[in-house]
C-alpha positions in Angstrom: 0.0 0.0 0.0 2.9 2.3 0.9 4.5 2.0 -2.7 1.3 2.4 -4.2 0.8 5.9 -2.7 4.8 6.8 -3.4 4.3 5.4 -7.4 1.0 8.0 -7.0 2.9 10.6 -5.8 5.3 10.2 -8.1 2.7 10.2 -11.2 1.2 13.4 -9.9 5.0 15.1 -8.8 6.1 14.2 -12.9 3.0 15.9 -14.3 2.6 18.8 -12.3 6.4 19.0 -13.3 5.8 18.4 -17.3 2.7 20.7 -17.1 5.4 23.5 -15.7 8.3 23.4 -18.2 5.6 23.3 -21.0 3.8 26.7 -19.8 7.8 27.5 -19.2 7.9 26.8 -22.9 5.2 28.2 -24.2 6.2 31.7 -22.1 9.2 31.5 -23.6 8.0 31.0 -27.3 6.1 34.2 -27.1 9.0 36.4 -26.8 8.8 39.8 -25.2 9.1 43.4 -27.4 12.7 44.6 -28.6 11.9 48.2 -29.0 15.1 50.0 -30.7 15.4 53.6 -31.2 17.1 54.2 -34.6 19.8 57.4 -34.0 22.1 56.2 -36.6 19.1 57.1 -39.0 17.9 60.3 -38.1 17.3 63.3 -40.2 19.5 66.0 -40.7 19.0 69.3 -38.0 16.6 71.6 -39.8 15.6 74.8 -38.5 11.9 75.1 -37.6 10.8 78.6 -36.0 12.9 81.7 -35.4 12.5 85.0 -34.0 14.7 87.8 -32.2 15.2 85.9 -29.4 14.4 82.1 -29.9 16.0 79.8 -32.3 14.0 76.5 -32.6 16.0 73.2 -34.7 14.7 70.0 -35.0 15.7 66.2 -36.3 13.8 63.0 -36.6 14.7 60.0 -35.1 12.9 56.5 -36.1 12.3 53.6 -33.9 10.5 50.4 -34.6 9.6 47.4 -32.5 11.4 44.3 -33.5 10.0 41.8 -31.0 7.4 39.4 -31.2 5.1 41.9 -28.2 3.7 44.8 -28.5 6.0 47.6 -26.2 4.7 51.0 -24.5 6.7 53.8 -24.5 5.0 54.7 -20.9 7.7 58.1 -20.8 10.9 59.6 -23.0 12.6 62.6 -22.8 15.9 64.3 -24.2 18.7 65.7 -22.3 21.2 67.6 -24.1 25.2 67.5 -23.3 25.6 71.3 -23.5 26.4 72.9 -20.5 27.3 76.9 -19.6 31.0 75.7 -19.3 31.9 74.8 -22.1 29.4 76.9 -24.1 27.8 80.0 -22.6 26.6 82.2 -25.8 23.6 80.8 -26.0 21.0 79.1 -23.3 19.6 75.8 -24.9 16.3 73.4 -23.7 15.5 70.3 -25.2 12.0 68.3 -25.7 11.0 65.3 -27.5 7.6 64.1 -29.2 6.0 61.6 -31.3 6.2 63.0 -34.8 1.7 61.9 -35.5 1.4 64.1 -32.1 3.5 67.5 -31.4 3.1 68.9 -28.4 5.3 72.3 -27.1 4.6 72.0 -23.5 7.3 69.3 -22.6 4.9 66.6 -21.7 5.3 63.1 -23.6 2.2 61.0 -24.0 2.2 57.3 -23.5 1.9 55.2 -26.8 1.6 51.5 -27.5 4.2 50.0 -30.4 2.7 47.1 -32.1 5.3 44.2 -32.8 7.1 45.1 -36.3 6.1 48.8 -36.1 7.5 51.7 -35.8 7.1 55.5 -36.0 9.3 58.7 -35.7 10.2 60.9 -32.5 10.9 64.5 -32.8 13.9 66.1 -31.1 13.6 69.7 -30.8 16.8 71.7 -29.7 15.5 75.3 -28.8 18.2 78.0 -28.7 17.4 81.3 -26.7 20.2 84.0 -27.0 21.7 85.8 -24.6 23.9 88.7 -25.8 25.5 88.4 -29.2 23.5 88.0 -32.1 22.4 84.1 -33.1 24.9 84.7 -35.9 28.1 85.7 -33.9 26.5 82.6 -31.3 26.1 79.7 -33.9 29.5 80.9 -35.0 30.8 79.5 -32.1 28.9 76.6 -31.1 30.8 73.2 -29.9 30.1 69.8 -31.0 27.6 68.1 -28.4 25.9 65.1 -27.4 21.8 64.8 -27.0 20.6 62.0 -24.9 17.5 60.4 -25.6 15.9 58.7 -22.6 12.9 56.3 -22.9 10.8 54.5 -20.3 9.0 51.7 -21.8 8.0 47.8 -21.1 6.8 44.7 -22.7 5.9 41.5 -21.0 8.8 41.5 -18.8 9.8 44.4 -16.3 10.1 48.3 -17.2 13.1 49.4 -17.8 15.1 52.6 -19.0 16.3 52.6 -22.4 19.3 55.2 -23.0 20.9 56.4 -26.8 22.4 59.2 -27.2 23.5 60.9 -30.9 26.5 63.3 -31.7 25.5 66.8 -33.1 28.2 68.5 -34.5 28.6 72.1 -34.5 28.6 72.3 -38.4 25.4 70.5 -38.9 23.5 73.6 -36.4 25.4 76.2 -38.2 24.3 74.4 -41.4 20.6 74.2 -40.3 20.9 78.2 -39.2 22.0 79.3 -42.3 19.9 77.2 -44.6 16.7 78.9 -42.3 14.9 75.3 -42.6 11.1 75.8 -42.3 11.4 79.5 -41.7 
């Protein structure tokens, strides 16, 4: 009677077992988002809006969702690599948007990426002068880094994406000069 109840035990132990590495297995199978923001593939720095005192640029950046889940981009923001010490002509602020959904006030809305699809972010780089004149300014500007910082999950934890681009000074005095959308 004792081995009965052990080869019973056994039977149920070995299937409550199999029934776990098969939900294991089919967990695994469905994969989880793999959201990538594209920098290497963004547009060139365009100017947008100018005036006596504000310079506005912008440059599109794609990402796309590679995974076999959908992803939401629950919060992203930029940070640029500027600071007063190493250039002070001008004072510069930084916000990002989804390209279908501009917004000026700083604030990005949460958005759901569907598995294989993507869209476009816009990074705008506003310029406020100071002194000099936005030409003697841009004359001057330094090469700098702009951080793009997105919070965003998918079946699995959230997590904090980080990708940063390098804008060199020639592309802003480019986009200055050529007056973009102006």
């Amino acid at each position: 009677m004792l081995s009965s109840i052990a080869t019973a035990l056994g039977v149920v132990l070995a299937l409550v077992l199999g029934a776990g590495i098969i939900v294991w297995l089919y967990i695994l199978k469905q994969g989880d988002e793999q959201l990538v923001i594209q920098t290497e593939k963004r547009t060139p720095l365009v100017m947008t809006k100018k005036t006596d005192n504000i310079v506005e640029m912008a440059t599109t950046v794609r990402y796309f969702n590679f995974g076999k889940q959908d992803a939401t981009i629950i919060d992203a923001f930029t940070r640029h690599m500027l600071p007063k010490e190493q250039f002070d002509r001008l004072r510069v602020y930084s916000r990002l948007e989804h390209s279908s959904s501009p917004r000026d006030d700083g604030y990005f809305e949460a958005m759901l990426v569907h598995k294989n699809t993507g869209g476009n972010l816009v990074v705008t780089l506003v310029f406020e002068r100071k002194e000099d004149s936005f030409a003697d300014a841009f004359a001057e500007i330094v090469d700098f880094p702009v951080e793009i910082y997105c919070h965003a999950v998918g079946r699995n934890d959230m997590y904090i994406k980080k990708v940063m681009f390098d804008l060199p000074a020639s592309e802003v005095q480019a986009a200055f000069r050529s007056g973009g959308a102006c």
